[in-house]
KEKE-3310 file (N, C-alpha, C; in steps of 0.2 Angstrom, whole numbers, plus 5000, padded with zeros to 4 digits):
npx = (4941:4929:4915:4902:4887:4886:4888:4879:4868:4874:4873:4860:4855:4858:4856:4842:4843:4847:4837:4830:4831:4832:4819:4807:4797:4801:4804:4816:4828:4834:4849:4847:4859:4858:4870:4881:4882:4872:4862:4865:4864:4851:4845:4848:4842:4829:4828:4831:4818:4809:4800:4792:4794:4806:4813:4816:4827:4827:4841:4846:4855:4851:4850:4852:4861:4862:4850:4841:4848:4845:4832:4829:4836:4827:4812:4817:4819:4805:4801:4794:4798:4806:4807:4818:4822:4839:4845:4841:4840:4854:4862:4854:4861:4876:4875:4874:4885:4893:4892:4901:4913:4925:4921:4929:4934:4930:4923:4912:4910:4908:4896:4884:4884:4881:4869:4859:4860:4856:4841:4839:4837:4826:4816:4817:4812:4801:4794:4795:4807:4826:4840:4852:4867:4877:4890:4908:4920:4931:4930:4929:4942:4952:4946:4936:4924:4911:4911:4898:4888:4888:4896:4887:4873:4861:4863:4875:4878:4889:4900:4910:4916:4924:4925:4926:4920:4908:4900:4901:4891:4881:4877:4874:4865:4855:4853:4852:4862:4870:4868:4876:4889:4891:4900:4908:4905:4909:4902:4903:4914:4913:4924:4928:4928:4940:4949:4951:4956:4967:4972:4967:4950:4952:4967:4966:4957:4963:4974:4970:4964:4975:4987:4995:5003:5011:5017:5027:5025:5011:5006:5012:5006:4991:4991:4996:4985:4974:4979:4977:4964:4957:4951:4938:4932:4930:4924:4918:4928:4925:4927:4929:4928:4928:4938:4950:4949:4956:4966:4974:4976)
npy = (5076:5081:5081:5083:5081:5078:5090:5100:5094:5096:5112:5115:5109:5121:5132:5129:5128:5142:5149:5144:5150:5165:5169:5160:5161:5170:5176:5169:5181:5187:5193:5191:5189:5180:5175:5162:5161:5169:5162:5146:5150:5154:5142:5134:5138:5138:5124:5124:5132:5129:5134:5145:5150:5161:5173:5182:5196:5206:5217:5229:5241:5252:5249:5231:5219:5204:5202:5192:5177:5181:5180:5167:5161:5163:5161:5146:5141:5145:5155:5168:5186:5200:5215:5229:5243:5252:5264:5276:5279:5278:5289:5300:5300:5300:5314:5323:5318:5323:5336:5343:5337:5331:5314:5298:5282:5273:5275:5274:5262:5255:5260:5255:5242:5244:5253:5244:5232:5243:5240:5225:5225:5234:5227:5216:5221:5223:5212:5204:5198:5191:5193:5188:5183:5184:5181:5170:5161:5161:5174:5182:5178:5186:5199:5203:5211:5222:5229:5231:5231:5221:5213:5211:5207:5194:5182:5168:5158:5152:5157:5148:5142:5139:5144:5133:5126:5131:5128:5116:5111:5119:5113:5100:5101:5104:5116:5125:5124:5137:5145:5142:5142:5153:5167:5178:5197:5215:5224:5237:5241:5230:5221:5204:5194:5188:5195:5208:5202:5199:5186:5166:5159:5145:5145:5152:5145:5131:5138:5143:5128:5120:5127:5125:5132:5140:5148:5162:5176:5177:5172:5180:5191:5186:5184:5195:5205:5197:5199:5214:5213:5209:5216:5215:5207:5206:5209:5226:5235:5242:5251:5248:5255:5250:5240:5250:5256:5245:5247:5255:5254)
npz = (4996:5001:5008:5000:5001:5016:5017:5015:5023:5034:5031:5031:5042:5051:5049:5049:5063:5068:5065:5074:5085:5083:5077:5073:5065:5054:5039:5027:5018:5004:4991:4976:4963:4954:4952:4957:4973:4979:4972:4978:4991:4993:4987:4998:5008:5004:5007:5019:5026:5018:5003:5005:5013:5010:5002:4987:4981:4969:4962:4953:4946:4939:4921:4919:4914:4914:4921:4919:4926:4938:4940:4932:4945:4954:4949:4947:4959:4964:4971:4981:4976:4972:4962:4965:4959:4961:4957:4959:4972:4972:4962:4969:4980:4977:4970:4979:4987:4976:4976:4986:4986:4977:4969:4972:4964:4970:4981:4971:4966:4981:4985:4977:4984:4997:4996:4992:5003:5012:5008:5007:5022:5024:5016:5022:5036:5035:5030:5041:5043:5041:5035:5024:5021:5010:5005:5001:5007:5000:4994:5006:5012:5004:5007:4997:4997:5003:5018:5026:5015:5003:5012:5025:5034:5044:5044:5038:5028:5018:5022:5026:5017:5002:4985:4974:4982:4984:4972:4970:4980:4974:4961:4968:4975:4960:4956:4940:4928:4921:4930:4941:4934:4932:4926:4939:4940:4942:4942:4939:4928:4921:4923:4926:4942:4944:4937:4942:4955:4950:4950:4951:4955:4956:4962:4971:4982:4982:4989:5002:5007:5007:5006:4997:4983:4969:4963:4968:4970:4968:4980:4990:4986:4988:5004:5008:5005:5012:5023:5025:5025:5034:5045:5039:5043:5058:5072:5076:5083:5101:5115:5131:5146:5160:5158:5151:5166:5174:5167:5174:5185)
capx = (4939:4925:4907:4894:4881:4885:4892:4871:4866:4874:4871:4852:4853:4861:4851:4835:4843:4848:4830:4823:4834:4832:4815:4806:4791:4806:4808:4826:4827:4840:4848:4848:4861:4858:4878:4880:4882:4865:4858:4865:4864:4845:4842:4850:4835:4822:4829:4829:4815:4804:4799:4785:4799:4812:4810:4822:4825:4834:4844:4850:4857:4849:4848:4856:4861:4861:4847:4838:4849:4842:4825:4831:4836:4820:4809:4820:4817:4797:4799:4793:4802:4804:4813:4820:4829:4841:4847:4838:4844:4861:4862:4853:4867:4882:4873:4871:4890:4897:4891:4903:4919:4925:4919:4932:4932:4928:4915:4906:4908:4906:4890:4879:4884:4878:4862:4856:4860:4850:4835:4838:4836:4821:4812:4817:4809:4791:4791:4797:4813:4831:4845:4856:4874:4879:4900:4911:4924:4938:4930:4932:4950:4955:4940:4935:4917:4911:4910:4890:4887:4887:4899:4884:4867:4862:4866:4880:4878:4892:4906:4914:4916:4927:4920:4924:4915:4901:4899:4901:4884:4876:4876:4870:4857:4851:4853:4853:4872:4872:4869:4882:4895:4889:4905:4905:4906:4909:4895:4904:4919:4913:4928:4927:4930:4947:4952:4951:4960:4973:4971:4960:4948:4955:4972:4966:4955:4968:4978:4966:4963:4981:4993:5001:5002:5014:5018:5028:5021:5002:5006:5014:4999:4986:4995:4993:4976:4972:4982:4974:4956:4955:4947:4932:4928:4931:4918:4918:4928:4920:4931:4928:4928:4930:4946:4952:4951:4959:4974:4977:4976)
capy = (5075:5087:5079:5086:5080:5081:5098:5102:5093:5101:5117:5115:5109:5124:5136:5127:5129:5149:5153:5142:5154:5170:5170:5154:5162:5172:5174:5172:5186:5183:5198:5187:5192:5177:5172:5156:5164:5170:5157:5144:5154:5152:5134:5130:5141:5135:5115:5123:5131:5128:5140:5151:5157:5161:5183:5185:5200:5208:5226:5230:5247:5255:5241:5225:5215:5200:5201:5186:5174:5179:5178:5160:5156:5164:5155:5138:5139:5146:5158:5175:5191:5207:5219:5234:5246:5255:5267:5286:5281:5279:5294:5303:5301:5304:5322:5326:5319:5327:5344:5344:5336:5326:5307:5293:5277:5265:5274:5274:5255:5253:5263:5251:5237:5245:5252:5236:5230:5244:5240:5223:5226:5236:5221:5211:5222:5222:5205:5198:5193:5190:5194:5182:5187:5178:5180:5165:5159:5163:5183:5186:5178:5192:5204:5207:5213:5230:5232:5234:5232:5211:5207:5211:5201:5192:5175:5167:5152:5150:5160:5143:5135:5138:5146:5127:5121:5132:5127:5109:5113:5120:5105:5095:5104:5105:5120:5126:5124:5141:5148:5136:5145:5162:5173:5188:5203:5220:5230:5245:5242:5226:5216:5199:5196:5185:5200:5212:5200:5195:5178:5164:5157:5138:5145:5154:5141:5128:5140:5144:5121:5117:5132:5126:5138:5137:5156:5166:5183:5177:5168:5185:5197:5185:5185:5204:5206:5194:5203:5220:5216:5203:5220:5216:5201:5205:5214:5233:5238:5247:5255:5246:5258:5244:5238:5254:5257:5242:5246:5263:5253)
capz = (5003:5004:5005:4997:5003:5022:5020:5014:5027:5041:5034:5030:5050:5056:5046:5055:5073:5067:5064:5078:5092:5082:5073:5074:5060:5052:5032:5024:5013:4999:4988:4969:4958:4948:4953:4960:4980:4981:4971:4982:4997:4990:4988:5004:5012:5004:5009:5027:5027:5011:4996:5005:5019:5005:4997:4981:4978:4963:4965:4948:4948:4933:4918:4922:4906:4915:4928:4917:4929:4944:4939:4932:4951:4959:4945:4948:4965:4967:4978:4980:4973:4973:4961:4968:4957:4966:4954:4959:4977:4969:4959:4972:4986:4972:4968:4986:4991:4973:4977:4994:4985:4973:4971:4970:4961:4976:4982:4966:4968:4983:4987:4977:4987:5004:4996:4990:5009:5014:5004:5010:5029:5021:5013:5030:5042:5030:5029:5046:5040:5041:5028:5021:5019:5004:5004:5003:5012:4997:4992:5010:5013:5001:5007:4991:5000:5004:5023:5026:5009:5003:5016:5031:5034:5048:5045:5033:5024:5013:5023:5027:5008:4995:4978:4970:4986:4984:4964:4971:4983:4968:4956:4970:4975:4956:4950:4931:4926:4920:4938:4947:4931:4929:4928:4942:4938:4946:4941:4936:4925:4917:4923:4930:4950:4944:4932:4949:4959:4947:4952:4949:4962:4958:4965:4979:4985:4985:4994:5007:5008:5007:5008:4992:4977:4961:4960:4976:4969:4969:4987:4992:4984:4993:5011:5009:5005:5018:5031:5026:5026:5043:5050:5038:5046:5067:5077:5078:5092:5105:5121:5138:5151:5163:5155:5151:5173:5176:5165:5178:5192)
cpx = (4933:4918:4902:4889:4881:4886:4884:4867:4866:4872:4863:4851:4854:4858:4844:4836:4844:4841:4826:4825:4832:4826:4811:4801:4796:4805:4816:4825:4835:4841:4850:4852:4860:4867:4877:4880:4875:4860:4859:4861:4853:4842:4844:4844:4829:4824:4826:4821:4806:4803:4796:4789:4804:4810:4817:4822:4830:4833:4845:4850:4856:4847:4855:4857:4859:4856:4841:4841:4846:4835:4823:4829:4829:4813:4810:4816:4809:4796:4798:4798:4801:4809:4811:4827:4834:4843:4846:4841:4852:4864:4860:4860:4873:4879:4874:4880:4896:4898:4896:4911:4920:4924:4925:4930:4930:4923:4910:4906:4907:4898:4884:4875:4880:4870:4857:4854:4854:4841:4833:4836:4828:4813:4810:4811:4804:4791:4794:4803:4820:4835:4849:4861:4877:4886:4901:4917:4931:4937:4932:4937:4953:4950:4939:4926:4917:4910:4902:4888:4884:4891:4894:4879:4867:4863:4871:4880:4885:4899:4914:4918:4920:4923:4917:4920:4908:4898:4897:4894:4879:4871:4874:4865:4852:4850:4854:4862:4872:4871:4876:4890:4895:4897:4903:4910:4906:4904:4898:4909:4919:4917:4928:4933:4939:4951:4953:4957:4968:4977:4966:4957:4950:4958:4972:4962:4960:4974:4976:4966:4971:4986:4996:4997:5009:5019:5020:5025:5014:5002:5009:5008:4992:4986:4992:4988:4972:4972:4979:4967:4953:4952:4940:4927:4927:4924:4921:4922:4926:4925:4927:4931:4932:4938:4953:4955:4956:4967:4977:4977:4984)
cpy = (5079:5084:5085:5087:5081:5089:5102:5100:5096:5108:5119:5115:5116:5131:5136:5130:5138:5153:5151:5146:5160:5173:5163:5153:5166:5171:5174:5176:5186:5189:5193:5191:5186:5172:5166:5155:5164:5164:5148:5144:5150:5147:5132:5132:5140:5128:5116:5127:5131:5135:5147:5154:5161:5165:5181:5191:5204:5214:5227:5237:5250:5249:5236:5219:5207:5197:5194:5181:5174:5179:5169:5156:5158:5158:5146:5137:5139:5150:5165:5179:5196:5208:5227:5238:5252:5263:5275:5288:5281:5286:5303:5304:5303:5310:5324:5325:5325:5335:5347:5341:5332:5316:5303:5287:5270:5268:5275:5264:5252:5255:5259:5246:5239:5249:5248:5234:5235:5243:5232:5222:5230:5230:5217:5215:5222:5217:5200:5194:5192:5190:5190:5185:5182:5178:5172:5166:5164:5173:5186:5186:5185:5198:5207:5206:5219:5228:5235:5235:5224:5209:5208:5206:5199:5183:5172:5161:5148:5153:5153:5141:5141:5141:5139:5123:5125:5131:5120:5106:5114:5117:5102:5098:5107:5112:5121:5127:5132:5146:5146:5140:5150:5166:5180:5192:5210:5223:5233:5245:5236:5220:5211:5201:5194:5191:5207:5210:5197:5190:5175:5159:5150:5139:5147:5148:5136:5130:5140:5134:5119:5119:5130:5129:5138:5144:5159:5172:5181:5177:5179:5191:5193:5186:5192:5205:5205:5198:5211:5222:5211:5209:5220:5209:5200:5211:5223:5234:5243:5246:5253:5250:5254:5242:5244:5256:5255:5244:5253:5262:5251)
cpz = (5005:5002:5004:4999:5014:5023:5018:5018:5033:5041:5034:5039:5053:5053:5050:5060:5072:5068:5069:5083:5088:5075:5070:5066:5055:5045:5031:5016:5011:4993:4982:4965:4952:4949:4958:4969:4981:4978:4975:4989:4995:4993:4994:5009:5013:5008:5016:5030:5025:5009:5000:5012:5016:5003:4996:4983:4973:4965:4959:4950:4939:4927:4919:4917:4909:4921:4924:4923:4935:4944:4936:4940:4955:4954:4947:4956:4969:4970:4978:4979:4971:4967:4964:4965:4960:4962:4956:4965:4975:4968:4963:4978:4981:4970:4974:4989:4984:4973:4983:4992:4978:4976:4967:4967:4966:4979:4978:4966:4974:4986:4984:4983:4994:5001:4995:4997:5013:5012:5005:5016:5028:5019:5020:5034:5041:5032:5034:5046:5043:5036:5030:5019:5014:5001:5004:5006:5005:4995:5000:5013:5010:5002:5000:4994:5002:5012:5024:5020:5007:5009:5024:5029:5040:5053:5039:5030:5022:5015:5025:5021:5004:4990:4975:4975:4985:4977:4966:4975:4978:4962:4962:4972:4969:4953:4944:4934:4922:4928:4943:4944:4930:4932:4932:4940:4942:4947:4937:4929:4919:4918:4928:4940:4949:4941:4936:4953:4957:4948:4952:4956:4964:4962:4972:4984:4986:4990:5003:5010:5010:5008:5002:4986:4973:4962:4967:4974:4972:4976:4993:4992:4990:5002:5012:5010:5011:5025:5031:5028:5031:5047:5047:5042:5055:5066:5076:5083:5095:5111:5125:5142:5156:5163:5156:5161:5177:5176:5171:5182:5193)
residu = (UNK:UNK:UNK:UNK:UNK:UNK:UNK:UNK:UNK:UNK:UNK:UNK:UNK:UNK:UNK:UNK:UNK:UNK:UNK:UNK:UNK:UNK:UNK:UNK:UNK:UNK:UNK:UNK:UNK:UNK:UNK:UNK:UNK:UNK:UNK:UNK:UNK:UNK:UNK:UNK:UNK:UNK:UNK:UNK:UNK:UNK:UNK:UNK:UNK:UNK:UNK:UNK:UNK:UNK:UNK:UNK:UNK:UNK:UNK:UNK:UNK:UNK:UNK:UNK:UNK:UNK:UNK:UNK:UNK:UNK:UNK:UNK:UNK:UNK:UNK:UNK:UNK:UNK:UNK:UNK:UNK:UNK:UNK:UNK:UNK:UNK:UNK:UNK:UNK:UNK:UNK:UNK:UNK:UNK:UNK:UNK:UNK:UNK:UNK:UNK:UNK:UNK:UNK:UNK:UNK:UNK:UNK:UNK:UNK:UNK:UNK:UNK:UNK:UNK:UNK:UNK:UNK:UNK:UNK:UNK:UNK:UNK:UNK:UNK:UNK:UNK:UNK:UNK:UNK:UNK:UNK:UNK:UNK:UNK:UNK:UNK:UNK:UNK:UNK:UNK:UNK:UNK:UNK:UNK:UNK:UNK:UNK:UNK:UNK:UNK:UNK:UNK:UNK:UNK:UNK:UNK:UNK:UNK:UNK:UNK:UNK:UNK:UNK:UNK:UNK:UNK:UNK:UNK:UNK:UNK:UNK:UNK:UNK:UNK:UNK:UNK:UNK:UNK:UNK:UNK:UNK:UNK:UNK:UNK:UNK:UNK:UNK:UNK:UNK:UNK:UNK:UNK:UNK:UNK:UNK:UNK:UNK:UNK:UNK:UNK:UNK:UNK:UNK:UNK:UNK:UNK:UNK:UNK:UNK:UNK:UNK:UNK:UNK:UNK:UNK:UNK:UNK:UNK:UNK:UNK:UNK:UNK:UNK:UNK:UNK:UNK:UNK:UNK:UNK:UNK:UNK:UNK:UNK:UNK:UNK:UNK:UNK:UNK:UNK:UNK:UNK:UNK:UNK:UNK:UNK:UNK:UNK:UNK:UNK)
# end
């Protein structure tokens, strides 16, 4: 049931109408990891609003075994690109918070994620731009996104679509088959996303489409998830005075 080619359609349109209220001369700046998200995310940018408005930029965080891919999708696609290695600010902020405590294991993984973000918000505001927030629909049903890290930006492409929908985009928009299949990976520990979430993204996206699932453990583990990280996706709250008055009247 899920077209293809209308679902490029409308987003290519609504990408144009995003930039024409919030940036009319606007670049989309795009962080490449070479994985199929950002290389989408990509191609759908240039479609809306050709190659020479479209900034890659690779982030590796020290050496990057695989940053060949993303130079593939900047290459495939034409468009200008940046590298920007993160690593000294890395390093630099773990010296500066380990000297004051010990450092856990999720903020050493999470901390790339939101330096990168800063670096893209860095790049934007040189180059007149706008970030591109390259989640999809199934990493952020289980929040597997950092919070101002990959799950920020300021426009979102892909947060509607399925993993298998955004692979399904890929191939028709032409990209290299090793971009559209490229296993993700964590950074840090080497283990795939599915190998994280111990479950694979067929099952969650058909759960996500259909609600039906094989497995009441999986069905019960993704539930959770879901229900823990629904605060990655709402607005900040922020205390209305106003309201607050009301309720004391």
């Amino acid at each position: 049931m899920f077209d293809v080619e209308k679902t490029i359609n409308e987003c290519v349109a609504w990408i144009r109408s995003y930039f024409a209220e919030n940036g009319p001369d606007c670049n989309a700046v795009v962080g490449l990891s070479g994985g199929k998200d950002s290389s989408v995310t990509a191609a759908l940018c240039v479609r809306a609003l050709g190659k020479d408005r479209v900034i890659g930029v690779l982030l590796p965080n020290g050496v990057q075994e695989d940053i060949d891919y993303a130079y593939l999708a900047a290459e495939h696609l034409d468009i200008r690109h940046y590298l920007l290695n993160i690593q000294k600010a890395y390093q630099s902020v773990l010296s500066a918070i380990g000297e004051q405590f010990p450092i856990d294991g999720a903020t050493m993984l999470s901390l790339p994620a939101r330096l990168r973000m800063v670096s893209l918000y860095a790049v934007a505001q040189s180059n007149n731009g706008r970030v591109a927030n390259t989640c999809n629909l199934s990493e952020d049903w289980v929040g597997y996104a950092t919070r101002y890290g990959d799950g920020a930006g300021d426009f979102s492409p892909l947060s509607g679509l399925t993993v298998q929908e955004v692979k399904a985009l890929g191939r028709h928009l032409g990209l290299p088959e090793q971009l559209v299949e490229k296993v993700p990976i964590d950074g840090l520990c080497g283990k795939t996303d599915e190998d994280n979430l111990g479950f694979t993204y067929a099952v969650l996206d058909r759960y996500i489409r259909t609600g039906e699932i094989d497995d009441e453990e999986t069905k019960a583990k993704i539930d959770r998830m879901h229900r823990l990280n629904l605060y990655k996706l709402s607005m900040m709250p922020a205390f209305d005075p106003g309201l607050s008055a009301m309720a004391d009247q």
